[in-house]
C-alpha positions as CSV (number, residue, x, y, z in Angstrom):
1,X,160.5,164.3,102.7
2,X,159.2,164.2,99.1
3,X,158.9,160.5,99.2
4,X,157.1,160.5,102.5
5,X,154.5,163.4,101.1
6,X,154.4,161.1,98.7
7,X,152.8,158.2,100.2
8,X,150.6,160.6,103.0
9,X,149.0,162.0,99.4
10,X,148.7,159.0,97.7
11,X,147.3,156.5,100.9
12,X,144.4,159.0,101.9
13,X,143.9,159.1,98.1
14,X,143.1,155.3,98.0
15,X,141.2,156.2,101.3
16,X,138.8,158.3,99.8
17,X,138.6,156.1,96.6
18,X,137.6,153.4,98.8
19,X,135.4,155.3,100.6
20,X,133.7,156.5,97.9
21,X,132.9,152.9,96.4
22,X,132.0,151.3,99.7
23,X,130.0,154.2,100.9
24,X,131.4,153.2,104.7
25,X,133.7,154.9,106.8
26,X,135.3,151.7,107.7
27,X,139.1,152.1,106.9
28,X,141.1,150.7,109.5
29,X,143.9,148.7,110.8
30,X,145.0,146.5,114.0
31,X,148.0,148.4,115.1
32,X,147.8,148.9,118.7
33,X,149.5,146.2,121.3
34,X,147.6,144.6,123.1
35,X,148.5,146.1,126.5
36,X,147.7,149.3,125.3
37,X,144.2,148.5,124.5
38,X,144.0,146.0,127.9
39,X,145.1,149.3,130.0
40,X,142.3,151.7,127.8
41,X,139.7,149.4,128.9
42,X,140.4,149.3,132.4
43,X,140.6,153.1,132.9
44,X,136.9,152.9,131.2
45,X,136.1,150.3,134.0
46,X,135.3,148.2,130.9
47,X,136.2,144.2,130.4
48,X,135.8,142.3,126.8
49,X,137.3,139.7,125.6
50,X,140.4,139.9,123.4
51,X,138.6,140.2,120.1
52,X,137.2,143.3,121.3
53,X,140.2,144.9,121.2
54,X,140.2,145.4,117.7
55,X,138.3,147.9,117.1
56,X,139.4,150.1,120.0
57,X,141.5,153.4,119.2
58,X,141.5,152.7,115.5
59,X,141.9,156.1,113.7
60,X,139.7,155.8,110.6
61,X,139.8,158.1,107.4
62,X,139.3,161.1,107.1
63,X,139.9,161.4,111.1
64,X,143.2,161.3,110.3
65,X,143.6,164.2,108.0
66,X,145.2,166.4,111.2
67,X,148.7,168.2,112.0
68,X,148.9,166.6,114.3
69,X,149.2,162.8,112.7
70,X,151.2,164.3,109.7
71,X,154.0,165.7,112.0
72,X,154.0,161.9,113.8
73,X,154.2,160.6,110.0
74,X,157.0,163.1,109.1
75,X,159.1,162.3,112.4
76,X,158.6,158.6,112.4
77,X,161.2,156.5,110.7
78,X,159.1,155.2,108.1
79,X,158.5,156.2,104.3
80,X,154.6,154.7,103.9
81,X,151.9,156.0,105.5
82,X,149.1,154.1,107.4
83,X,146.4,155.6,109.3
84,X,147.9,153.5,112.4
85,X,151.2,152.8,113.2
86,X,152.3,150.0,115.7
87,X,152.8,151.1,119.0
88,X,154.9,150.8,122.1
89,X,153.7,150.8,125.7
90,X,156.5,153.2,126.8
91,X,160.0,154.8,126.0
92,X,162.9,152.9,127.5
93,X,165.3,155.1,128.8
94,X,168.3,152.5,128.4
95,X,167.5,151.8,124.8
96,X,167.3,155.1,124.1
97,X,170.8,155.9,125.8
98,X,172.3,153.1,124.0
99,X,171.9,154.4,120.9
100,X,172.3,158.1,120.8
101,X,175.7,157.3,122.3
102,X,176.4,154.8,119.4
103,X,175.3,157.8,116.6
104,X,177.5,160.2,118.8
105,X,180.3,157.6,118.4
106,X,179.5,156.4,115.6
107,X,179.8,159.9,113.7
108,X,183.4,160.7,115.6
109,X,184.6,157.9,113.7
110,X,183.1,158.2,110.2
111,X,184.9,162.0,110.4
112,X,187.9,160.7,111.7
113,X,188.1,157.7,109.0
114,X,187.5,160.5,106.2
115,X,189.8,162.7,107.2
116,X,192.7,160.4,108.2
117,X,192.6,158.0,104.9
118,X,189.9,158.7,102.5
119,X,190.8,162.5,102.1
120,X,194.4,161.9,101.6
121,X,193.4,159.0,99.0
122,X,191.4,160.7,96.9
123,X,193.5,163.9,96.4
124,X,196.5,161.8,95.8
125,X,194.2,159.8,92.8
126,X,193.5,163.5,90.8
127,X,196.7,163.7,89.3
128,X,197.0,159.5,87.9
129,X,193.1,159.5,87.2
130,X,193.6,162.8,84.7
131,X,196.8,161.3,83.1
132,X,195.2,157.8,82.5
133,X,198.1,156.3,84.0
134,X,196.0,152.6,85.1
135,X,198.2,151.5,87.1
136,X,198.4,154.4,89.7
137,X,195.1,155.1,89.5
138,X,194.1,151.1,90.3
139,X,196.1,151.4,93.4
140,X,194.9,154.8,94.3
141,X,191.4,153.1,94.3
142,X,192.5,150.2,96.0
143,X,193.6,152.4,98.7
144,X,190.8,154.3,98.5
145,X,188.7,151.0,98.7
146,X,189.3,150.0,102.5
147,X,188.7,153.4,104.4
148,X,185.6,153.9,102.0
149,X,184.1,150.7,102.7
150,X,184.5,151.0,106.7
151,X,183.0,154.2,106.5
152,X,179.9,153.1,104.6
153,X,179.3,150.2,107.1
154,X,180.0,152.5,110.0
155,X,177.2,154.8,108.2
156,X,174.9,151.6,107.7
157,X,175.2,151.0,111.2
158,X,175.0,155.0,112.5
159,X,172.1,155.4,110.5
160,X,169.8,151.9,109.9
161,X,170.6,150.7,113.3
162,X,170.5,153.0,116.1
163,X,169.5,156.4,114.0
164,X,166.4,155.3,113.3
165,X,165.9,152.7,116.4
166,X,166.6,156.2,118.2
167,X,163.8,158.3,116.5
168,X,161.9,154.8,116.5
169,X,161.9,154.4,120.6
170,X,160.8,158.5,120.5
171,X,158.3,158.5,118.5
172,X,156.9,155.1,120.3
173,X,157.4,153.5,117.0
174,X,157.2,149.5,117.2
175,X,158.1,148.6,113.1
176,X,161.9,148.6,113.8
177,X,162.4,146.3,111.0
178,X,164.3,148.7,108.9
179,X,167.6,146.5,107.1
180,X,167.9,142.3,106.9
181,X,170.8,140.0,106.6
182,X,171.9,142.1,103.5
183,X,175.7,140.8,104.3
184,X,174.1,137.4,103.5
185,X,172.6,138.3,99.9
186,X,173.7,135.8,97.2
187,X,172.7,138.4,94.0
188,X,172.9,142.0,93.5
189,X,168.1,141.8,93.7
190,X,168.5,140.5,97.2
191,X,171.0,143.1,98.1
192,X,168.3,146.2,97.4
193,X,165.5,144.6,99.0
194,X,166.8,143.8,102.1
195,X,169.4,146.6,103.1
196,X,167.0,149.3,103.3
197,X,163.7,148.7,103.8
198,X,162.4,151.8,104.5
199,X,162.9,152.7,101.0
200,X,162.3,149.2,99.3
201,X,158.7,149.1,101.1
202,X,158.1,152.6,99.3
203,X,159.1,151.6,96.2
204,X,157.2,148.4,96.2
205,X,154.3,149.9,97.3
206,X,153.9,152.9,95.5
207,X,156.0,152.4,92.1
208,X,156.4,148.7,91.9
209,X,152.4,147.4,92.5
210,X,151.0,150.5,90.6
211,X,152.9,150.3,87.7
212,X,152.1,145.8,87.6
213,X,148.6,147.1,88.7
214,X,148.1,148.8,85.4
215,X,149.2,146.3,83.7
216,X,152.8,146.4,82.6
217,X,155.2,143.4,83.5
218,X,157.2,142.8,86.4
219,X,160.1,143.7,84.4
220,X,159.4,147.1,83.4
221,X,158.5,147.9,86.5
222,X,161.8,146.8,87.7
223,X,163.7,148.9,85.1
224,X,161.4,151.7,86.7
225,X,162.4,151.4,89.9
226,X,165.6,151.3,89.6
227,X,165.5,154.0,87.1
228,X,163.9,156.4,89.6
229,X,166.5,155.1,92.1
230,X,168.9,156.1,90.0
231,X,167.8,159.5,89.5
232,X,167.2,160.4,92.7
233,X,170.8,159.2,93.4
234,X,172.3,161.7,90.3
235,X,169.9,164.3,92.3
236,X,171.5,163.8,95.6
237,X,174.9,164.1,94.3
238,X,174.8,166.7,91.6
239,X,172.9,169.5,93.5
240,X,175.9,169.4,96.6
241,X,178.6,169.3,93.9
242,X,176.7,171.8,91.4
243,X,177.6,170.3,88.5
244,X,175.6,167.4,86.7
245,X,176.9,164.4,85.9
246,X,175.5,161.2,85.1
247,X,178.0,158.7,87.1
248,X,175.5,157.6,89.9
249,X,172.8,157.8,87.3
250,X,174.7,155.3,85.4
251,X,175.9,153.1,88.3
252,X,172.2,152.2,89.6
253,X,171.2,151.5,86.5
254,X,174.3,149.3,85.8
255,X,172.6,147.3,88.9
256,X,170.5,145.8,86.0
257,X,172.9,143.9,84.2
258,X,174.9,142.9,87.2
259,X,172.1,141.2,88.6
260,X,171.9,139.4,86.1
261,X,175.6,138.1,86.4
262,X,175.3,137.7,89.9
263,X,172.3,135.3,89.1
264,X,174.2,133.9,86.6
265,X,177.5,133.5,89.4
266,X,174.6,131.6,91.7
267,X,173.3,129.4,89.7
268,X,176.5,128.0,87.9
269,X,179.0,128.4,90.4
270,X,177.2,128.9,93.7
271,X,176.2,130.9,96.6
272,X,178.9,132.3,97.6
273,X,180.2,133.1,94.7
274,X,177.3,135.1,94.2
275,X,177.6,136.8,97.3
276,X,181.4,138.0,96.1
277,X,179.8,139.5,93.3
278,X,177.7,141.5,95.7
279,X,180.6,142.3,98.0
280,X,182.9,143.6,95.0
281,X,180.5,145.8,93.9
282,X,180.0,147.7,97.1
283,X,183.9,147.4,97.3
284,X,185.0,148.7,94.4
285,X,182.2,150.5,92.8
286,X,182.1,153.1,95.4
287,X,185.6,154.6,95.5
288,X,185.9,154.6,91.9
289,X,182.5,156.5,92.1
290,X,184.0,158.9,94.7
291,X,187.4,159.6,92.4
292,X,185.3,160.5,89.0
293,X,182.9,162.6,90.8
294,X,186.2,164.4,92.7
295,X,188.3,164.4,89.5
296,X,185.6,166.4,87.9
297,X,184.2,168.3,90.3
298,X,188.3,170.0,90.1
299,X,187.9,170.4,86.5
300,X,184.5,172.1,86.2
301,X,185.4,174.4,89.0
302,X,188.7,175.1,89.3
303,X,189.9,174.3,85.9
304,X,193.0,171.5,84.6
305,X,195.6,174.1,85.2
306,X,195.1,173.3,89.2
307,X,195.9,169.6,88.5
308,X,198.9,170.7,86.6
309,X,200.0,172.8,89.6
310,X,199.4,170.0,91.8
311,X,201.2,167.2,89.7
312,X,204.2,169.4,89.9
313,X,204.0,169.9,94.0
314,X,203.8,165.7,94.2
């Protein structure tokens, strides 16, 4: 939510910048199909050729400043705003079946994966991560490692797939491109910018561009938006768990270097083998994320002497 008020605020900002300096109420953009504007024409009775379709239905600033388009904003599965959104012609009811039964599925699954392997996985790596003892705690996390990572591509799927290709065919929403061939990426850049895209197109937009805009290099702004990445990803973990840590913090902006090696693992060895420094990442990196943030989530809130108790009942 804060990121989307974020962009309605700062779009009908540049609106009204532009507005001022052009003196012209002219801010538009083609973003109807074509159908759409062939069928408004003939209920008008009217005919024109196809470049007169442009400029039919175009909402132009500050027409836009409603409830009613800020609710369409809010509900469509999008992070940037634009004063018009590509369109469909109708709802398909097929479509739309398709895919609430894959996030109704989808979610059964995820709960039964957690509660089957991954619970039992990480309660059983409390005791070997508090002693220290490597060895245990390795293969805790490699057990940990497998149920973890089919839940997160269940999740992907569940949540950039039919999710938001649910609330897209809703809303009417044509821009369904919301993840790329992410599997594919050969270093750890290519990864962010192509498995969500929702929020890489917000961050590019309005953190990336500014920020070069003003005149700082490409790099800094890099650093930036990972850095704000990162603490929105501490945020989203540390208020549930009330207690603050700086683990996820860390881990996005450990992305840095590692990008760097994975360039490195591209350019030397290969491709692929910079595509199995990607994959390692998400396979490893995550569960041992998950047993820190459990093993100290015990300790702030129930103290050591329940790891003690439990060490003794295993």
């Amino acid at each position: 939510m804060f990121l989307k008020l974020w962009s309605y605020v700062q779009v009908n900002m540049w609106c009204r910048t532009k507005l001022k300096q052009s003196k012209s109420k002219s801010m538009k953009r083609q973003s109807y199909s074509y159908s759409n504007l062939q069928k408004y024409d003939e209920k008008n009775g009217h005919v024109h050729d196809d470049t007169d379709y442009l400029d039919v239905q175009l909402v132009q600033y500050p027409d836009n400043l409603n409830l009613r388009d800020l609710f369409y904003f809010i509900a469509a599965p999008t992070l940037c705003y634009e004063l018009n959104f590509p369109r469909t012609d109708r709802i398909r009811k097929r479509f739309l079946f398709k895919r609430c039964l894959e996030v109704i599925l989808g979610i059964q699954l995820v709960l039964a994966l957690m509660q089957q392997y991954m619970i039992p996985s990480v309660r059983n790596s409390l005791v070997p991560f508090s002693n220290m003892d490597v060895t245990k705690a390795t293969e805790r996390l490699l057990k940990l490692a497998i149920p973890n990572h089919l839940v997160w591509l269940l999740m992907f799927y569940v949540t950039f797939h039919s999710f938001l290709n649910l609330m897209g065919e809703v809303m009417q929403f044509a821009d369904r491109n919301f993840y790329c061939d992410w599997w594919n990426a050969n270093n750890i850049d290519t990864f962010w910018r192509s498995w969500n895209m929702p929020v890489h197109r917000w961050a590019v937009r309005h953190l990336y561009l500014p920020l070069v805009g003003m005149g700082y290099g490409k790099l800094f702004a890099s650093v930036a938006v990972f850095f704000v990445s990162a603490f929105f990803h501490e945020y989203l973990v540390s208020v549930p768990l009330k207690t603050f840590k700086v683990w996820a913090f860390m881990g996005m902006m450990g992305q840095i270097p590692l990008s760097f090696i994975s360039r490195f693992m591209e350019v030397k060895v290969g491709d692929r083998w910079g595509n199995v420094v990607v994959w390692a990442s998400l396979i490893i990196g995550q569960p041992l994320c998950i047993m820190i943030y459990y093993h100290d989530y015990v300790i702030q809130h129930y103290g050591e002497s329940l790891i003690q108790d439990y060490g003794q009942t295993t």
